[in-house]
Z-matrix of the N, CA and C atoms (Angstrom, degrees):
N
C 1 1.448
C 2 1.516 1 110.10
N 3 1.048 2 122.41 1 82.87
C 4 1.217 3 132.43 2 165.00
C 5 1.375 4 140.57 3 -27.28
N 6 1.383 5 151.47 4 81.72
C 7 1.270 6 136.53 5 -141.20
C 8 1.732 7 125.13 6 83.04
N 9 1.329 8 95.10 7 -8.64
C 10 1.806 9 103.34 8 171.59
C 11 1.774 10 103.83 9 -112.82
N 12 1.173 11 101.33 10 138.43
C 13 1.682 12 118.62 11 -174.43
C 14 1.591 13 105.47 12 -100.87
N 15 0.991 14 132.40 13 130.77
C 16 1.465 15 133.09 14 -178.27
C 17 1.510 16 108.27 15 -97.13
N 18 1.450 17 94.73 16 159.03
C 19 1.696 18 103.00 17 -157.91
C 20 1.932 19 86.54 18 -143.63
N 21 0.818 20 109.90 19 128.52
C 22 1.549 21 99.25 20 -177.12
C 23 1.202 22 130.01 21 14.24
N 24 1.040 23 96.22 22 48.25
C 25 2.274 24 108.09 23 -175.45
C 26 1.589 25 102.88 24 92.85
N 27 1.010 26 126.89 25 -37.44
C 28 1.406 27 109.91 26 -171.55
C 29 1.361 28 127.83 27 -92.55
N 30 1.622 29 124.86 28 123.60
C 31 1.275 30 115.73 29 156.87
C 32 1.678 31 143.23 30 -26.88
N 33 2.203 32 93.10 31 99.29
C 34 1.381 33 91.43 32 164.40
C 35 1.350 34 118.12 33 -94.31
N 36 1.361 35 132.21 34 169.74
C 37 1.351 36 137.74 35 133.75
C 38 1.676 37 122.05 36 -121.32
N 39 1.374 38 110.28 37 118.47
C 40 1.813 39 104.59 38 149.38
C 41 1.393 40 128.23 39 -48.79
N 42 1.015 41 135.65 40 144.90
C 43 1.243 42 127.59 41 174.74
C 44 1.403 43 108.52 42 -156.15
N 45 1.557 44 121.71 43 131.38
C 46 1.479 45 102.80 44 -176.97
C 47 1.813 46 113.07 45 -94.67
N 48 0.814 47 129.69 46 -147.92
C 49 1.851 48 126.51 47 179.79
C 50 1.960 49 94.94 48 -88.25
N 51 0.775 50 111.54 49 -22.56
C 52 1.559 51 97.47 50 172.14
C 53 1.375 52 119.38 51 -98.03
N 54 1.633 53 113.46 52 21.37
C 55 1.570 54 118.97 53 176.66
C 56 1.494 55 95.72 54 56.43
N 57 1.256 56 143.55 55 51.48
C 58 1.263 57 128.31 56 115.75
C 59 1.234 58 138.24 57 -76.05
N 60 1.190 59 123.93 58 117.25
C 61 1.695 60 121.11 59 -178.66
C 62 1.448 61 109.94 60 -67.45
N 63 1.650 62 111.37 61 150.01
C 64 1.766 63 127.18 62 -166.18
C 65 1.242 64 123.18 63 81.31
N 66 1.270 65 124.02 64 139.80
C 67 1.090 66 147.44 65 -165.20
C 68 1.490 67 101.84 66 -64.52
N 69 1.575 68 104.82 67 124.66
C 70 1.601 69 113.01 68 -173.21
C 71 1.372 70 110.09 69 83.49
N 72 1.360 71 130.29 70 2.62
C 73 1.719 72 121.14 71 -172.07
C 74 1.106 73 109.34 72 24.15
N 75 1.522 74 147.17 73 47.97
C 76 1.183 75 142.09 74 152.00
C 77 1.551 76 106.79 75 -95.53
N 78 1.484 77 123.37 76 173.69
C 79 1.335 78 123.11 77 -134.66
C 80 1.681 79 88.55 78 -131.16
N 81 1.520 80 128.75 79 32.98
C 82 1.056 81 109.73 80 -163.11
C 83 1.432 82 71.50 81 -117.54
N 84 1.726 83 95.17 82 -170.04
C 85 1.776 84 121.83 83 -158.83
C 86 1.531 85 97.64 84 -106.47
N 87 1.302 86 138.99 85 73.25
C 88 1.009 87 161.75 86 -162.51
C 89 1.752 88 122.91 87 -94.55
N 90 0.966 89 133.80 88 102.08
C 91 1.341 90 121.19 89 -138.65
C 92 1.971 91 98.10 90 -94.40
N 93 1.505 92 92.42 91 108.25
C 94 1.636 93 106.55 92 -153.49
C 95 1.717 94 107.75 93 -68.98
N 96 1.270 95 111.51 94 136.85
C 97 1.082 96 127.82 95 -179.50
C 98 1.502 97 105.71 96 59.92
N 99 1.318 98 116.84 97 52.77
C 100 2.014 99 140.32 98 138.89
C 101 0.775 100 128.45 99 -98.28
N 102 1.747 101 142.19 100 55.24
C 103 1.207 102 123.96 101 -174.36
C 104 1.604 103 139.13 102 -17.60
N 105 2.265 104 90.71 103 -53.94
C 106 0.879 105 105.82 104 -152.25
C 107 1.941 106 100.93 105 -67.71
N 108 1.061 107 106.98 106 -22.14
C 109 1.477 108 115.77 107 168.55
C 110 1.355 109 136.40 108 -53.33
N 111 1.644 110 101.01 109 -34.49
C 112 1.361 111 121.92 110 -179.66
C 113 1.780 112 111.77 111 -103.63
N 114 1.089 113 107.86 112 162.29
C 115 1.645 114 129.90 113 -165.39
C 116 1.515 115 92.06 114 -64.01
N 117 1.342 116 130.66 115 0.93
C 118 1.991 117 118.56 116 165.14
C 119 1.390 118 107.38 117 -100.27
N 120 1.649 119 99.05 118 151.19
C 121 1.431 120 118.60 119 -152.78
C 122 1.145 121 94.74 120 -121.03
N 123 1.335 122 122.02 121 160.69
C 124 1.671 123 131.85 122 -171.37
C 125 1.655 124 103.22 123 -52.72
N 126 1.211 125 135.48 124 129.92
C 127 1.404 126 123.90 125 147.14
C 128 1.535 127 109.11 126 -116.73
N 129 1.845 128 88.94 127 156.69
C 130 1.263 129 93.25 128 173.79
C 131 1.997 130 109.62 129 -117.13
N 132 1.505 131 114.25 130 26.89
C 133 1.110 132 99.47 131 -179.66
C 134 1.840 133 79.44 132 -166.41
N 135 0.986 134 122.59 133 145.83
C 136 1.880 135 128.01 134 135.06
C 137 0.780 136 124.69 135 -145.49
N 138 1.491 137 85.97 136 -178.04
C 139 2.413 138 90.18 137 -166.06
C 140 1.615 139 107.48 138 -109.57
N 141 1.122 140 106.68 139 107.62
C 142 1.309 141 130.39 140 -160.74
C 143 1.898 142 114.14 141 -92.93
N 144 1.458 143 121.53 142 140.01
C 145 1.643 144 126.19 143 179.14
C 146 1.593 145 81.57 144 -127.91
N 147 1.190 146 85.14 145 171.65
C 148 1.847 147 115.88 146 180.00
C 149 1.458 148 114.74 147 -160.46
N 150 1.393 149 105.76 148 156.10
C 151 1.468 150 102.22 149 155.59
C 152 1.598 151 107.17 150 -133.11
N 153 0.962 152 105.15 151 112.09
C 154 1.437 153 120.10 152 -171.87
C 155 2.272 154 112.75 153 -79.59
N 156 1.057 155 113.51 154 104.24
C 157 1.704 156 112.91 155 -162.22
C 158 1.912 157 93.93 156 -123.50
N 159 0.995 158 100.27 157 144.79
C 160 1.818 159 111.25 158 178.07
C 161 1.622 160 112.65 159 -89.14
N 162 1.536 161 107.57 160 -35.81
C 163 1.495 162 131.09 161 171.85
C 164 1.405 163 112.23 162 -105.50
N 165 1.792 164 84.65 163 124.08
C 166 1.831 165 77.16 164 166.69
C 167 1.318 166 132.11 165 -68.32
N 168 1.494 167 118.27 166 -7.55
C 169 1.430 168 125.57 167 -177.70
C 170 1.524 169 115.56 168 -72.48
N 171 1.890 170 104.30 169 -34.21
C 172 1.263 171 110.21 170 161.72
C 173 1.693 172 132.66 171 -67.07
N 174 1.785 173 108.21 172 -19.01
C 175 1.346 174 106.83 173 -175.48
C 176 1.837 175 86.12 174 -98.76
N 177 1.278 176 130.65 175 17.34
C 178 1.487 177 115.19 176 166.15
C 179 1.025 178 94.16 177 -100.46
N 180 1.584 179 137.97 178 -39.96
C 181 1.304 180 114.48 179 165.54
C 182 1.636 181 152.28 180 -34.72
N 183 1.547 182 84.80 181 -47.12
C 184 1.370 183 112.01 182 166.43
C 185 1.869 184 120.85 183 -45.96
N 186 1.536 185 87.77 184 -49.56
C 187 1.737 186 99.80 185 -165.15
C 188 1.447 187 88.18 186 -75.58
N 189 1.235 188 132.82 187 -41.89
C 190 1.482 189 135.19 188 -171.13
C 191 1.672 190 107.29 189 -37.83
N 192 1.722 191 92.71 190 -47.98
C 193 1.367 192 103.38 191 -177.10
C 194 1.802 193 121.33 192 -75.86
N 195 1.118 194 122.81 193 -34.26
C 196 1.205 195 134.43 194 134.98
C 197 1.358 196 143.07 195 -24.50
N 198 1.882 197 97.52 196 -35.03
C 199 1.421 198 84.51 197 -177.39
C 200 1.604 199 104.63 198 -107.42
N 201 1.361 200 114.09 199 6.17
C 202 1.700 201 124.61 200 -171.91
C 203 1.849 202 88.90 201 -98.27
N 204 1.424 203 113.89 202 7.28
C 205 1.843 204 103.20 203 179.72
C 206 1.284 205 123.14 204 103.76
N 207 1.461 206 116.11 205 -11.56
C 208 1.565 207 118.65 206 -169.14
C 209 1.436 208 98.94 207 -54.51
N 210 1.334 209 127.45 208 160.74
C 211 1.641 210 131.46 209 146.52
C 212 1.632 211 119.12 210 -40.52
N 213 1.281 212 88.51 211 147.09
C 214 1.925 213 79.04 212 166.34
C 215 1.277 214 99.34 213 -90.84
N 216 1.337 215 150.71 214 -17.00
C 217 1.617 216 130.97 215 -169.90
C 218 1.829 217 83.10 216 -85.32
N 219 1.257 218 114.41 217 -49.58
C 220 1.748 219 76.21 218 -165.19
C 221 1.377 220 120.04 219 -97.19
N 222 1.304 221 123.76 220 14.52
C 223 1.749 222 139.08 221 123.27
C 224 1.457 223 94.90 222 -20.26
N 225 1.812 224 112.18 223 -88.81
C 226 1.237 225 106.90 224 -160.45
C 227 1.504 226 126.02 225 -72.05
N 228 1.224 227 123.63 226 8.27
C 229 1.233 228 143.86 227 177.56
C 230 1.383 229 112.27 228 -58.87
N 231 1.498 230 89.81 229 -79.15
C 232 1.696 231 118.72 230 170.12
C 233 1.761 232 114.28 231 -56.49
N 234 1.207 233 134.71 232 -22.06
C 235 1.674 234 128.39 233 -155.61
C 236 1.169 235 101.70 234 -142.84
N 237 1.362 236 140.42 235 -13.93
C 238 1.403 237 140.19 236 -145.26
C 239 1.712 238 85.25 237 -105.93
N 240 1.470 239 125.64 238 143.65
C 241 1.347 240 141.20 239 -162.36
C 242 1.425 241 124.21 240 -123.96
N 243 1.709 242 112.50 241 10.54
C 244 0.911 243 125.67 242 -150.69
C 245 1.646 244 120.28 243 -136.29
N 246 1.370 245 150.47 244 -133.55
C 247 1.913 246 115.49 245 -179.60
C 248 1.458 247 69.74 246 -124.15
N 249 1.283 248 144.85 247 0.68
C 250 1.623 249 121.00 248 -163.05
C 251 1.714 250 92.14 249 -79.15
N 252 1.434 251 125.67 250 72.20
C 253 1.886 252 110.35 251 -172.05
C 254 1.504 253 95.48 252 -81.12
N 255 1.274 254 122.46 253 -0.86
C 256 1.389 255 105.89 254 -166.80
C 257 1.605 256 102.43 255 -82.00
N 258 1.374 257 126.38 256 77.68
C 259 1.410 258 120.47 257 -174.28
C 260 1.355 259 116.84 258 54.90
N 261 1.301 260 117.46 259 24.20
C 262 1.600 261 115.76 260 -171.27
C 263 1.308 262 137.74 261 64.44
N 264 1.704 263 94.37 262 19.01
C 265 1.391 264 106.11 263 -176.10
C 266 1.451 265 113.18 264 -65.45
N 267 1.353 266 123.75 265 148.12
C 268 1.546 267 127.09 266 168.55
C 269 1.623 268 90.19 267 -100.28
N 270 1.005 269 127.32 268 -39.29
C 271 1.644 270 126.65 269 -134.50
C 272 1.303 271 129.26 270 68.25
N 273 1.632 272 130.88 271 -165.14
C 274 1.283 273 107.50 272 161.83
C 275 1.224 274 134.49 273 -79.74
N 276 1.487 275 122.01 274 156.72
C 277 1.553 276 132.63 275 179.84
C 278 1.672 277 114.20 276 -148.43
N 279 1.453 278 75.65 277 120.90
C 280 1.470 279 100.30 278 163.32
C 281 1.590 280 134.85 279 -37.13
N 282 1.746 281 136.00 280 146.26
C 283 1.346 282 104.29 281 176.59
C 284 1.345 283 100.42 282 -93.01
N 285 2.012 284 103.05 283 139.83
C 286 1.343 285 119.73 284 175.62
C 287 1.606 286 103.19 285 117.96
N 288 1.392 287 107.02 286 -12.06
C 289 1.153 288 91.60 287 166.12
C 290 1.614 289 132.57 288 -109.67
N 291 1.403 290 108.71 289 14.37
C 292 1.418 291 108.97 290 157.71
C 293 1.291 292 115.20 291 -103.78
N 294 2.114 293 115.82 292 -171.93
C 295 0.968 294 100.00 293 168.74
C 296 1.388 295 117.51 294 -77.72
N 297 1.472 296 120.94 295 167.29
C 298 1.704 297 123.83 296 -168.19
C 299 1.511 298 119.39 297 -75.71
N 300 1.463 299 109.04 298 -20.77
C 301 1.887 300 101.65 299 165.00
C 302 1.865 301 104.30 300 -64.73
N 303 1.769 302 104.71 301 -45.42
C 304 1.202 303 105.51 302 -166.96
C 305 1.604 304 115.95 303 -44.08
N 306 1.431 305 103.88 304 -66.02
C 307 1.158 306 129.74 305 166.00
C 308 1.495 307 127.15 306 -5.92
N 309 1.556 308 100.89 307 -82.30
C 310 1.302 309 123.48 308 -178.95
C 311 1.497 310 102.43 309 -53.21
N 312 1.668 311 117.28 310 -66.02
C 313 1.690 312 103.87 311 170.17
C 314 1.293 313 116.89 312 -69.77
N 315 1.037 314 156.28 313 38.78
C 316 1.312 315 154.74 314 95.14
C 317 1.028 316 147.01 315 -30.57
N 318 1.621 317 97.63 316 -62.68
C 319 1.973 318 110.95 317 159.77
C 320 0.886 319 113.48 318 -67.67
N 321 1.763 320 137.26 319 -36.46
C 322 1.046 321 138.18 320 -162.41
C 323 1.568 322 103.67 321 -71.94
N 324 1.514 323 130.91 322 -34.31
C 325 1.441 324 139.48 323 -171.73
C 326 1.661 325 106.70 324 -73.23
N 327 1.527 326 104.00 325 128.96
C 328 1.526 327 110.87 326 164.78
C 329 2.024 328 113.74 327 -64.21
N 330 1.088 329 90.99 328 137.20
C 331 1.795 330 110.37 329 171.62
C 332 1.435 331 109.88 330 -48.58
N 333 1.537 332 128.33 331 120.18
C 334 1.289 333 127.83 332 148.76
C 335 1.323 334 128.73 333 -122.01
N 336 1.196 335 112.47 334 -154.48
C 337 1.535 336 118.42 335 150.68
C 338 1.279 337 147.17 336 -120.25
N 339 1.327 338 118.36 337 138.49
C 340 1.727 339 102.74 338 171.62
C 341 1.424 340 132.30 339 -12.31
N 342 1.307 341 115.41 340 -54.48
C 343 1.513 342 113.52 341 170.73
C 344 1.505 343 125.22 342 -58.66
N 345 1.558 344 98.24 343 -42.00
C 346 1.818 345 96.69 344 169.66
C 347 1.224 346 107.69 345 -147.86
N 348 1.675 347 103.84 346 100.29
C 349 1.278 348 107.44 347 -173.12
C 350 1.374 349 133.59 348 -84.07
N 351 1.020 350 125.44 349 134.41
C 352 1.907 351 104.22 350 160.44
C 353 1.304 352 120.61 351 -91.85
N 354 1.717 353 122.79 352 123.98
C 355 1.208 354 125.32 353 -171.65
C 356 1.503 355 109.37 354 -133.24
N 357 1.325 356 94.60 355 162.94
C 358 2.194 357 102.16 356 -169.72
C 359 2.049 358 80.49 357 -127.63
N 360 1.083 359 71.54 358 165.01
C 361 1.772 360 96.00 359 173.12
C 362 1.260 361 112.10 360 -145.23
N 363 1.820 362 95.88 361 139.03
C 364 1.479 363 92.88 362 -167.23
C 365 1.580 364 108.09 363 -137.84
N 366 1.197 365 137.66 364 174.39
C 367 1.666 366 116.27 365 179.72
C 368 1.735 367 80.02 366 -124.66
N 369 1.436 368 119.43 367 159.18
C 370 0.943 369 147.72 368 -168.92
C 371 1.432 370 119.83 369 -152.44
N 372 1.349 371 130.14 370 -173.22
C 373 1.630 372 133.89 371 -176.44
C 374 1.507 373 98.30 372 -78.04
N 375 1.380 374 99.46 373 -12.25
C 376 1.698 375 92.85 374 -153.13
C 377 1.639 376 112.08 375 -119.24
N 378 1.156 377 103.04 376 -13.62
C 379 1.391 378 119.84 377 153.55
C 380 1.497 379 120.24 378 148.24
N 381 1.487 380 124.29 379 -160.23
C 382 1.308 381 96.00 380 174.74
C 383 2.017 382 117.07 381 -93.24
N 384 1.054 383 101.78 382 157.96
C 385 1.962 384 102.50 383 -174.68
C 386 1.255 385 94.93 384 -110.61
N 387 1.399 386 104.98 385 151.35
C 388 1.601 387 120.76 386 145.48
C 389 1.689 388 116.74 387 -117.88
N 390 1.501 389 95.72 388 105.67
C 391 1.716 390 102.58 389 -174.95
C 392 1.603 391 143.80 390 -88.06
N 393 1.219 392 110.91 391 103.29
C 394 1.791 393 90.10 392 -173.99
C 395 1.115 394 108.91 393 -116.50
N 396 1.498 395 143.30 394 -168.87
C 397 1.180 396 144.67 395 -106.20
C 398 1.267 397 111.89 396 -171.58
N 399 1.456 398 154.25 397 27.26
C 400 1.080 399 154.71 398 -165.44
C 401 1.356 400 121.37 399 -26.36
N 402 1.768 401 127.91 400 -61.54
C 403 0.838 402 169.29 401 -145.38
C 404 1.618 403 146.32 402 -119.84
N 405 1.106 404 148.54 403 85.20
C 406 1.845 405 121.20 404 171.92
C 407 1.053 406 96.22 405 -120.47
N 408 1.787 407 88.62 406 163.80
C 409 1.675 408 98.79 407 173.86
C 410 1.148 409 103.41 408 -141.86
């Protein structure tokens, strides 16, 4: 799978709001999934959104909406299946306290914002996510 990074067996992708794949949607030769290579710094906690979907047809919806500009809080408003209604906020979290596909593409994702987010997608026990990153500390 070409362009998807694996996370405990499952297909991730970064993607920024203009459907570019990799962290930062910039167009350079970036050696994918190295932090230590790239401009992110160790964290030990961030403040994490989601959109939590049971169907993948519903989390293509979602990105559909995402990639025409919508917000991610009211992306996750509307599609997200799960108690985070507050725009999909998690808040912050510690490492170890999610699940470990989540996780790993989590830390691994650069910090944005609602207005233009950068998000990875990941499938999990619990369904599939769309993850972004507000925050590290």
């Amino acid at each position: 799978m070409a362009g998807n990074k694996k996370t405990d067996g499952k297909a991730c992708k970064a993607v920024d709001k203009n459907g570019s794949k990799g962290k930062g949607g910039s167009n350079k030769d970036d050696k994918a999934g190295d932090a230590s290579s790239s401009k992110l710094k160790p964290a030990t906690s961030i403040n994490t959104r989601h959109i939590l979907c049971e169907k993948h047809s519903k989390k293509e919806e979602a990105l559909a909406k995402l990639r025409d500009g919508a917000k991610f809080d009211e992306v996750a408003k509307e599609f997200s299946e799960d108690k985070a209604r507050q725009g999909g906020s998690l808040g912050w979290k510690v490492r170890g306290s999610l699940d470990a596909a989540f996780e790993k593409a989590a830390y691994d994702l650069e910090p944005s914002t609602t207005n233009n987010p950068k998000y990875v997608e990941i499938k999990s026990g619990h369904g599939y996510h769309i993850i972004m990153v507000e925050g590290r500390k």
